[in-house]
PDB file of N, CA, C and O in Angstrom:
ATOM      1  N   UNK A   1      -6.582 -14.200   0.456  1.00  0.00           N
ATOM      2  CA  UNK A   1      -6.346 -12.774   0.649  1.00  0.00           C
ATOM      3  C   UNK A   1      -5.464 -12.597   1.876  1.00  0.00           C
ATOM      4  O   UNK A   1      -5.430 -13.446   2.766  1.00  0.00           O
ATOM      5  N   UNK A   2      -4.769 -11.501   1.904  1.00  0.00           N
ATOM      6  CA  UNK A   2      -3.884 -11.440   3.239  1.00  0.00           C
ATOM      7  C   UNK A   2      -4.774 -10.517   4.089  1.00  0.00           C
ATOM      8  O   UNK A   2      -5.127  -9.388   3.749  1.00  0.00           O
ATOM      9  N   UNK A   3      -5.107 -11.170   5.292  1.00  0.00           N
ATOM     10  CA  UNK A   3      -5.781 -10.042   6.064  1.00  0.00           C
ATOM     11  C   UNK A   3      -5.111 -10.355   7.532  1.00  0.00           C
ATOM     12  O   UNK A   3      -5.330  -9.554   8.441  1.00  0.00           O
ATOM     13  N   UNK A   4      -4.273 -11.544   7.778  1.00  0.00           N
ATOM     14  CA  UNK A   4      -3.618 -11.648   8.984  1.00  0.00           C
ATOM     15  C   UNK A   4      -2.413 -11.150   9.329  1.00  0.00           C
ATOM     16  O   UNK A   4      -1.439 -11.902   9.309  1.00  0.00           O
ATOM     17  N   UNK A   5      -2.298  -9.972   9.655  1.00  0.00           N
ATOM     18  CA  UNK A   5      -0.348  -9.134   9.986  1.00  0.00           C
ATOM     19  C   UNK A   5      -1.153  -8.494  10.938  1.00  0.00           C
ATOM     20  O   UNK A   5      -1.872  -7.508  10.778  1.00  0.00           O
ATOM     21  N   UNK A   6      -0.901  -9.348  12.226  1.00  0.00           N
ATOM     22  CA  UNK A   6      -0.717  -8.952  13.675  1.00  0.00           C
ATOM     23  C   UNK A   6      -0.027  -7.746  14.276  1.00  0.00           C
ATOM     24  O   UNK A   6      -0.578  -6.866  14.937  1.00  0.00           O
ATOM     25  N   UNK A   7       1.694  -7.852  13.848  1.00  0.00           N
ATOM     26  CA  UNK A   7       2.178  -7.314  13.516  1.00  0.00           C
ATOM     27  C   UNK A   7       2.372  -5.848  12.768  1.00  0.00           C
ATOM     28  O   UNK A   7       3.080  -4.996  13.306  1.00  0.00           O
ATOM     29  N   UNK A   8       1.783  -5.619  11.639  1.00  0.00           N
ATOM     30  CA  UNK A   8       1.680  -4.262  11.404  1.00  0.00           C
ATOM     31  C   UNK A   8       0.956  -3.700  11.766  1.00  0.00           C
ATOM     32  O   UNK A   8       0.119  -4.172  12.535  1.00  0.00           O
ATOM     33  N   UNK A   9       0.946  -2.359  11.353  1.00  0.00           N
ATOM     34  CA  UNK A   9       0.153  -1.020  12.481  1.00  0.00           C
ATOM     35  C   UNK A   9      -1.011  -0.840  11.207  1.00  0.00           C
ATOM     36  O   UNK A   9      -0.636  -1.216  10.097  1.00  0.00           O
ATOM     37  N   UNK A  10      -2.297  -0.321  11.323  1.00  0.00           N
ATOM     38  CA  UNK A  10      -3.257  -0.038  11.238  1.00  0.00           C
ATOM     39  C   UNK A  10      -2.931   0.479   9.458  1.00  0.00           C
ATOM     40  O   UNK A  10      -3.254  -0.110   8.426  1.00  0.00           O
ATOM     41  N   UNK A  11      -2.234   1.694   9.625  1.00  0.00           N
ATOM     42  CA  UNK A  11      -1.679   2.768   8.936  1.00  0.00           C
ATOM     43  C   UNK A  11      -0.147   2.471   8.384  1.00  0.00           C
ATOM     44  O   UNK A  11       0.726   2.595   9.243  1.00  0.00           O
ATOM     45  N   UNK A  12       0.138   2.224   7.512  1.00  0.00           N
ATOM     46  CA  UNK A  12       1.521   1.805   6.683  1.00  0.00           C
ATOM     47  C   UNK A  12       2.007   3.241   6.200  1.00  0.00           C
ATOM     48  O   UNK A  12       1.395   4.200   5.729  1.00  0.00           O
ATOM     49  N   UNK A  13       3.004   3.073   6.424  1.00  0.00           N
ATOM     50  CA  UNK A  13       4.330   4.319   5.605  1.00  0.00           C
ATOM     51  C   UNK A  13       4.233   4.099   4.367  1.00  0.00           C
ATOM     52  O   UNK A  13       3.554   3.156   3.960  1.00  0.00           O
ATOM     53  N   UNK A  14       5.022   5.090   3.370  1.00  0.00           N
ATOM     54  CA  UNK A  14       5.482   4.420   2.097  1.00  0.00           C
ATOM     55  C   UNK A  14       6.188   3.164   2.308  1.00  0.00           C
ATOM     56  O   UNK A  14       5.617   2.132   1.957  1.00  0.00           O
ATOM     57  N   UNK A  15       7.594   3.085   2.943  1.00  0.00           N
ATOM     58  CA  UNK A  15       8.607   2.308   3.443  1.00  0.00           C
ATOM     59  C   UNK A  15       8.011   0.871   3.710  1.00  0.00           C
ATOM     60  O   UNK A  15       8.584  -0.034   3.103  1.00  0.00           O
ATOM     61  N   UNK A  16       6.746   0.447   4.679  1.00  0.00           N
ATOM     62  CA  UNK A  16       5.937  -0.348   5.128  1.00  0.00           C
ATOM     63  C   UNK A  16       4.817  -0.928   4.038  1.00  0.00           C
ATOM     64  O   UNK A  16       4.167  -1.973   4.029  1.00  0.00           O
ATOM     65  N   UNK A  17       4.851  -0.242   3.485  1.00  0.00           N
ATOM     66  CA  UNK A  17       3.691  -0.601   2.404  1.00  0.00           C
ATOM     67  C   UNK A  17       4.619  -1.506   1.190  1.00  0.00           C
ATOM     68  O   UNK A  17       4.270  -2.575   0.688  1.00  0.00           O
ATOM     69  N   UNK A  18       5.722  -0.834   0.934  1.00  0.00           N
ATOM     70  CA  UNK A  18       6.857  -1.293  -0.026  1.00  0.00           C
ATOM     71  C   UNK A  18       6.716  -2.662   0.189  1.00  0.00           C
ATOM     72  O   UNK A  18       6.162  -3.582  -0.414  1.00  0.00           O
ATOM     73  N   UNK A  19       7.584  -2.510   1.555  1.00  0.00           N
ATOM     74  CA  UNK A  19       7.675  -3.685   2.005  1.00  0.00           C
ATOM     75  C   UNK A  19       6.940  -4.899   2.010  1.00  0.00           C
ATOM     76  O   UNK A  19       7.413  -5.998   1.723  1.00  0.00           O
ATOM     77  N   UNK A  20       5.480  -4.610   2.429  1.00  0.00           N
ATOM     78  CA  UNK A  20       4.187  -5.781   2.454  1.00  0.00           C
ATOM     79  C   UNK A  20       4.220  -5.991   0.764  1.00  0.00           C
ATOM     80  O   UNK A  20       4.410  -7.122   0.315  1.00  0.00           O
ATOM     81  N   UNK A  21       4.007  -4.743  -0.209  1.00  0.00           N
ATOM     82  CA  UNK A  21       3.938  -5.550  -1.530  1.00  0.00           C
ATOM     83  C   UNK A  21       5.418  -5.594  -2.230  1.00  0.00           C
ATOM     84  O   UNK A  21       5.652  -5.160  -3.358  1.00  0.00           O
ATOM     85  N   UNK A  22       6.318  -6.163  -1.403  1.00  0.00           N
ATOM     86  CA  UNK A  22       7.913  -6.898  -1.609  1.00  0.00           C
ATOM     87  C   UNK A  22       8.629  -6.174  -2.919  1.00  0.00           C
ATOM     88  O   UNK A  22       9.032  -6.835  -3.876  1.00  0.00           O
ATOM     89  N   UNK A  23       8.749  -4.537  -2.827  1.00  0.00           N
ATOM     90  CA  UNK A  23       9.249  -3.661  -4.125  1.00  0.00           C
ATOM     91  C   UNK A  23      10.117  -2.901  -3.306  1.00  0.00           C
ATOM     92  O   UNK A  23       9.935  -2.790  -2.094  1.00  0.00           O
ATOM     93  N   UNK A  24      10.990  -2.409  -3.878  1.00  0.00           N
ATOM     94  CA  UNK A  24      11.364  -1.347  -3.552  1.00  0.00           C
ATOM     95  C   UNK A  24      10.658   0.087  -3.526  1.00  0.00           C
ATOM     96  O   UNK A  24       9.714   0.235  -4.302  1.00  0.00           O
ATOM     97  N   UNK A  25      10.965   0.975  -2.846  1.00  0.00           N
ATOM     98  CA  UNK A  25      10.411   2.472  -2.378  1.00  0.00           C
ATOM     99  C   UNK A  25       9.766   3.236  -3.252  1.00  0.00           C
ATOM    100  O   UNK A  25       8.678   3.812  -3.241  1.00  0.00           O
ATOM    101  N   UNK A  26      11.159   3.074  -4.462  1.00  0.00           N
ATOM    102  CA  UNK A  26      11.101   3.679  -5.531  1.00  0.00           C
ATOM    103  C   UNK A  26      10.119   3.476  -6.700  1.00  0.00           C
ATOM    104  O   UNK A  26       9.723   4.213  -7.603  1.00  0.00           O
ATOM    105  N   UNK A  27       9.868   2.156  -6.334  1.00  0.00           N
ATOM    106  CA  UNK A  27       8.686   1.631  -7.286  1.00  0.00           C
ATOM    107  C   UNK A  27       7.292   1.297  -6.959  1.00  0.00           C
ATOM    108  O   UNK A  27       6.369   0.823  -7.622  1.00  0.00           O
ATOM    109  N   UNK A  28       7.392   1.616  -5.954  1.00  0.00           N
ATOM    110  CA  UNK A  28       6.261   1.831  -5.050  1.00  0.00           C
ATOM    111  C   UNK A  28       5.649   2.988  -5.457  1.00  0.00           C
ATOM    112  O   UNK A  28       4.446   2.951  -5.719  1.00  0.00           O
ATOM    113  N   UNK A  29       6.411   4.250  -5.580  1.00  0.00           N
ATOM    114  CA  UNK A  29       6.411   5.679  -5.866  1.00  0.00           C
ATOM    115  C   UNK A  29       5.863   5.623  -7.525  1.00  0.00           C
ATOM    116  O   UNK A  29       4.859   6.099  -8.055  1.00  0.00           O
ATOM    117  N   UNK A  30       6.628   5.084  -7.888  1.00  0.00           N
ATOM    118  CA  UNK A  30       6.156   4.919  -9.671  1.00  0.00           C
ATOM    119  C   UNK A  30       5.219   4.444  -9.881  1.00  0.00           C
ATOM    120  O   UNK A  30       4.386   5.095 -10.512  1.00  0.00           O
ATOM    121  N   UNK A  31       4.832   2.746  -9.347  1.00  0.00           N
ATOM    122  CA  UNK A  31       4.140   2.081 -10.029  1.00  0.00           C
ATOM    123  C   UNK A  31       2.942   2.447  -9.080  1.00  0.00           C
ATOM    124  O   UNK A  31       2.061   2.677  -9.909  1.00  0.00           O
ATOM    125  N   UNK A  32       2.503   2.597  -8.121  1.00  0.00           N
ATOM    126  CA  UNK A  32       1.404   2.049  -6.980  1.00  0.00           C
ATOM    127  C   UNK A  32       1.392   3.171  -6.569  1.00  0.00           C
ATOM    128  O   UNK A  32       0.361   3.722  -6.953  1.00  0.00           O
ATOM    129  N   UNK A  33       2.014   3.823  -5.970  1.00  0.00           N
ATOM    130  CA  UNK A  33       1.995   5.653  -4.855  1.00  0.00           C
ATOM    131  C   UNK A  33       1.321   6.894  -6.076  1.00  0.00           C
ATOM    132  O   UNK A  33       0.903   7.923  -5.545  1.00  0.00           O
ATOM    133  N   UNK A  34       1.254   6.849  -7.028  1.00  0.00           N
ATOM    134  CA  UNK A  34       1.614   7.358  -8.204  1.00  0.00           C
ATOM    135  C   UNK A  34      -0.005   7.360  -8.816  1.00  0.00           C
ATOM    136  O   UNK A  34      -0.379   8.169  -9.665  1.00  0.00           O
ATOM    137  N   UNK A  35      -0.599   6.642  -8.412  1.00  0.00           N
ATOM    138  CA  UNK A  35      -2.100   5.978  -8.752  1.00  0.00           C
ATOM    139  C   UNK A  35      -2.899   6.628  -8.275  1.00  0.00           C
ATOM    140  O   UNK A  35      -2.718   6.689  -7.059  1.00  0.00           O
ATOM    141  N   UNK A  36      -4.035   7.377  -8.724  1.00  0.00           N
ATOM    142  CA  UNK A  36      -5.250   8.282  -7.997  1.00  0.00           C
ATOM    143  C   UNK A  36      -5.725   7.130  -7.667  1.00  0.00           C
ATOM    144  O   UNK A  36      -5.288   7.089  -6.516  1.00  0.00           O
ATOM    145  N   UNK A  37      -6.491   5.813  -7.850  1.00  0.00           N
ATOM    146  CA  UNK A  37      -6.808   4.598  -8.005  1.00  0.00           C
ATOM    147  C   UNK A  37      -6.721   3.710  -6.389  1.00  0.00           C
ATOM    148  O   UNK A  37      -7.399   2.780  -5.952  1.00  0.00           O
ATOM    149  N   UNK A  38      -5.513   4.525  -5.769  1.00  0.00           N
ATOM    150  CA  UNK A  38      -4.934   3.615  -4.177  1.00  0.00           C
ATOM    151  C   UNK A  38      -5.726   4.816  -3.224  1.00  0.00           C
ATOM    152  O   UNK A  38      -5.418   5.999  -3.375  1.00  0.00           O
ATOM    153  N   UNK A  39      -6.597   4.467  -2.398  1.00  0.00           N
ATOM    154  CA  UNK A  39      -6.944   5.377  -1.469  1.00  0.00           C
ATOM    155  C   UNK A  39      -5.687   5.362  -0.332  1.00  0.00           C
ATOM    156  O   UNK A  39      -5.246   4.325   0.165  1.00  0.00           O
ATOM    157  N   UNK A  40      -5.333   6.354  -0.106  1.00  0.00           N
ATOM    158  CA  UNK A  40      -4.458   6.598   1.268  1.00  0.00           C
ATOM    159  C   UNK A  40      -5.356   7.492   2.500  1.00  0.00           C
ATOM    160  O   UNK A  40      -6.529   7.740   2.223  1.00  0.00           O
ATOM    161  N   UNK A  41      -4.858   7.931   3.734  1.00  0.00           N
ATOM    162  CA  UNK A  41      -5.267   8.536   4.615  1.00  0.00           C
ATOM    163  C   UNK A  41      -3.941   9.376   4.373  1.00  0.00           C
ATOM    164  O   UNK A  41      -3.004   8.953   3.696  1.00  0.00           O
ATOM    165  N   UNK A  42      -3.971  10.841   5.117  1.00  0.00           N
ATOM    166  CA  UNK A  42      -3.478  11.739   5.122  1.00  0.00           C
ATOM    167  C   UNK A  42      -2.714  12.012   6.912  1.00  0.00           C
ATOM    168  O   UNK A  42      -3.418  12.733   7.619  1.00  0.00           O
ATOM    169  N   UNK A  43      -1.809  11.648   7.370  1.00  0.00           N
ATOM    170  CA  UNK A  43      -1.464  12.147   8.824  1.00  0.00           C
ATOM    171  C   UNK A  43      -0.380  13.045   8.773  1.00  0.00           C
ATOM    172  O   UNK A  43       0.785  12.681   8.609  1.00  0.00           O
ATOM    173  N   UNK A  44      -0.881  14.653   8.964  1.00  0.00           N
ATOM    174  CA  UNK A  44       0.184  15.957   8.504  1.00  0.00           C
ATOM    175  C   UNK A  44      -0.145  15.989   6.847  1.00  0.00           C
ATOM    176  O   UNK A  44      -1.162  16.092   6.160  1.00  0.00           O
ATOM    177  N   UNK A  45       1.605  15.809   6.553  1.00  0.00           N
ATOM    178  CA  UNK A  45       1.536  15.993   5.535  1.00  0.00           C
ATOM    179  C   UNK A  45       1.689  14.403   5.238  1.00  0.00           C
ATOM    180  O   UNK A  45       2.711  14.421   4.552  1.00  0.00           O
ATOM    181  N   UNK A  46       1.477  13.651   5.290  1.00  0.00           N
ATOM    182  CA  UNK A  46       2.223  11.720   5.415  1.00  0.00           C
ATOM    183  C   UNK A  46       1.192  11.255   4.894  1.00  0.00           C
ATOM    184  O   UNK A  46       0.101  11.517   5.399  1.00  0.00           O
ATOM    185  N   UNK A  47       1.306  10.353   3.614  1.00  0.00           N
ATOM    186  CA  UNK A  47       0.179   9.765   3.245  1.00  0.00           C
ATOM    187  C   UNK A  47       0.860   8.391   3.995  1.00  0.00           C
ATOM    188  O   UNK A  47       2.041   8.074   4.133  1.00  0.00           O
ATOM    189  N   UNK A  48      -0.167   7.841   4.340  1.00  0.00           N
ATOM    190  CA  UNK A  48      -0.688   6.469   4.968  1.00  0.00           C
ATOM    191  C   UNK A  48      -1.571   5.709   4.182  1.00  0.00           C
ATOM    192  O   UNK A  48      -2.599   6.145   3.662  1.00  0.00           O
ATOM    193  N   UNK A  49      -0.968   4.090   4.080  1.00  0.00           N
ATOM    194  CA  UNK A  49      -2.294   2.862   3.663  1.00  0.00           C
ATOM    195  C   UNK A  49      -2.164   2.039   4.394  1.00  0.00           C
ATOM    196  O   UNK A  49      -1.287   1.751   5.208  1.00  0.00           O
ATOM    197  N   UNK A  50      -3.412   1.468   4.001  1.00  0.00           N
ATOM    198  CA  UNK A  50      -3.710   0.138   4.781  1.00  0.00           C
ATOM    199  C   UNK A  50      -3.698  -0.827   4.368  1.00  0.00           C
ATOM    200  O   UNK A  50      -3.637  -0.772   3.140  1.00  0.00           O
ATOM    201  N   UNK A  51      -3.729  -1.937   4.805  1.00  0.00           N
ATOM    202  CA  UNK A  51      -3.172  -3.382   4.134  1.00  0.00           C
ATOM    203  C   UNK A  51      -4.242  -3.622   3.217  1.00  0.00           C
ATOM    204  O   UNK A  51      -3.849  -3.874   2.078  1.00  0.00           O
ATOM    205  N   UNK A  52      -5.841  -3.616   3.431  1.00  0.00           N
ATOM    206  CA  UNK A  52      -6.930  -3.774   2.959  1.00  0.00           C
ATOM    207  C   UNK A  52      -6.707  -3.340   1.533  1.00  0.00           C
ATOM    208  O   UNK A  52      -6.821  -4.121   0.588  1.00  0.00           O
ATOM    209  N   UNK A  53      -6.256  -1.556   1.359  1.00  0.00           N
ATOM    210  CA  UNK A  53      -6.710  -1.181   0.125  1.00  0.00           C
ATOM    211  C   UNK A  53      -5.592  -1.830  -0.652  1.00  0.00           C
ATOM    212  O   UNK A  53      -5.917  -2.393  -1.697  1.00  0.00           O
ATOM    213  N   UNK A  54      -3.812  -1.838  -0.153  1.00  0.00           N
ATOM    214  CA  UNK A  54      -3.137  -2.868  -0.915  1.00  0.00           C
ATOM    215  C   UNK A  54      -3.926  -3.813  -1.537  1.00  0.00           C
ATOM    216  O   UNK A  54      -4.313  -3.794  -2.706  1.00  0.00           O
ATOM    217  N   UNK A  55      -4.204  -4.883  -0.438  1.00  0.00           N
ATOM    218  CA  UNK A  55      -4.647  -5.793  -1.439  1.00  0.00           C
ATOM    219  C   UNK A  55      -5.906  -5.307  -2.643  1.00  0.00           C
ATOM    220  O   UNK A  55      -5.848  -5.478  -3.861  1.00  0.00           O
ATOM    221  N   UNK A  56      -6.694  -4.848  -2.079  1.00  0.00           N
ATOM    222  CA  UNK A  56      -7.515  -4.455  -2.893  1.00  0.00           C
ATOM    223  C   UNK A  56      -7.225  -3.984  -4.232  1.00  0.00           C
ATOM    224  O   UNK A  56      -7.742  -4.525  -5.209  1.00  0.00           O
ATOM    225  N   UNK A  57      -6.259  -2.799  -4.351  1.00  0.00           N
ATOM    226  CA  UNK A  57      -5.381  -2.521  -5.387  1.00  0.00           C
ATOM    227  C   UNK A  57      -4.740  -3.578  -6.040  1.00  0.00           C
ATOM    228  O   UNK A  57      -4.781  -3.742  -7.259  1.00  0.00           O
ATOM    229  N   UNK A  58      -4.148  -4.296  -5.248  1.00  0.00           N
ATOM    230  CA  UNK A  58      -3.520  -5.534  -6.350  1.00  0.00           C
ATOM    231  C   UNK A  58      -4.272  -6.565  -7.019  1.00  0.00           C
ATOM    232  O   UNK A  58      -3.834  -7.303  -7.902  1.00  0.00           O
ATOM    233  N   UNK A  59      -5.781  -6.565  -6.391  1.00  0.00           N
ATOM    234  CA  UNK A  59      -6.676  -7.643  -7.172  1.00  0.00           C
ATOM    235  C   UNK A  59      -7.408  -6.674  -8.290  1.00  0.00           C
ATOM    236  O   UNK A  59      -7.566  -6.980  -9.472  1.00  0.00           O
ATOM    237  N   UNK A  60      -7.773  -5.586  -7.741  1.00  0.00           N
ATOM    238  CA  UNK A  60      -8.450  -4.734  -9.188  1.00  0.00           C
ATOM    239  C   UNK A  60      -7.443  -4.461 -10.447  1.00  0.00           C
ATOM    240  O   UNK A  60      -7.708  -3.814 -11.460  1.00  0.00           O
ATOM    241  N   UNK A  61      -5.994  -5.243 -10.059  1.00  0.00           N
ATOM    242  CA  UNK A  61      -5.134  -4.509 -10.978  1.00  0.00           C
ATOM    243  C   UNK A  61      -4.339  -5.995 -11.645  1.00  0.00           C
ATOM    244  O   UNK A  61      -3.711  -6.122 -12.696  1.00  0.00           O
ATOM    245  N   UNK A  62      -4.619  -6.877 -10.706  1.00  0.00           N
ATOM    246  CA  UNK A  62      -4.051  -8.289 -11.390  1.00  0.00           C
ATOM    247  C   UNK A  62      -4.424  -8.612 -12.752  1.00  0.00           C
ATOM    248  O   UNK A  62      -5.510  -8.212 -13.174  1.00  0.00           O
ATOM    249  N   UNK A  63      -3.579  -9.351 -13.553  1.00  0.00           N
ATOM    250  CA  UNK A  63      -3.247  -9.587 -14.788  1.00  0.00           C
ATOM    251  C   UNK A  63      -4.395 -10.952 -14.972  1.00  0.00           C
ATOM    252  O   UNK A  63      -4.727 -11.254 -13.825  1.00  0.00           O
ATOM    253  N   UNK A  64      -5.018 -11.754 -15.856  1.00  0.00           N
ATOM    254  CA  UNK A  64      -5.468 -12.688 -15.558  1.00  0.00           C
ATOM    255  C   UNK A  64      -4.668 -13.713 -16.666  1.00  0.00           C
ATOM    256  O   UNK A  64      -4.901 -14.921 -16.667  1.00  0.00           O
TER     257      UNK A  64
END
């Protein structure tokens, strides 16, 4: 499981989150952002995730 990124902040952007699961923005937005299924946090109007529920999302959603 990935739980070691020193490096990132607590709270991921869209942009940051993309990035950790290696997609573009846009498909982030489609495939994953798009999901009642991904818990985010709310800062303003800014949804925020965390690395945790990523992964989490990608193992409840992996193919076997």
């Amino acid at each position: 499981m990935f739980t070691d990124y020193p490096k990132l902040p607590l709270l991921l952007t869209r942009e940051q989150a993309s990035v950790f699961l290696g997609i573009d923005p846009k498909s982030f937005d489609k495939y994953v952002r798009s999901s009642d299924e991904l818990p985010r946090f709310m800062v303003g109007r800014q949804e925020r995730f965390t690395v945790q529920t990523l992964n989490d999302f990608i193992m409840n959603h992996s193919i076997s």
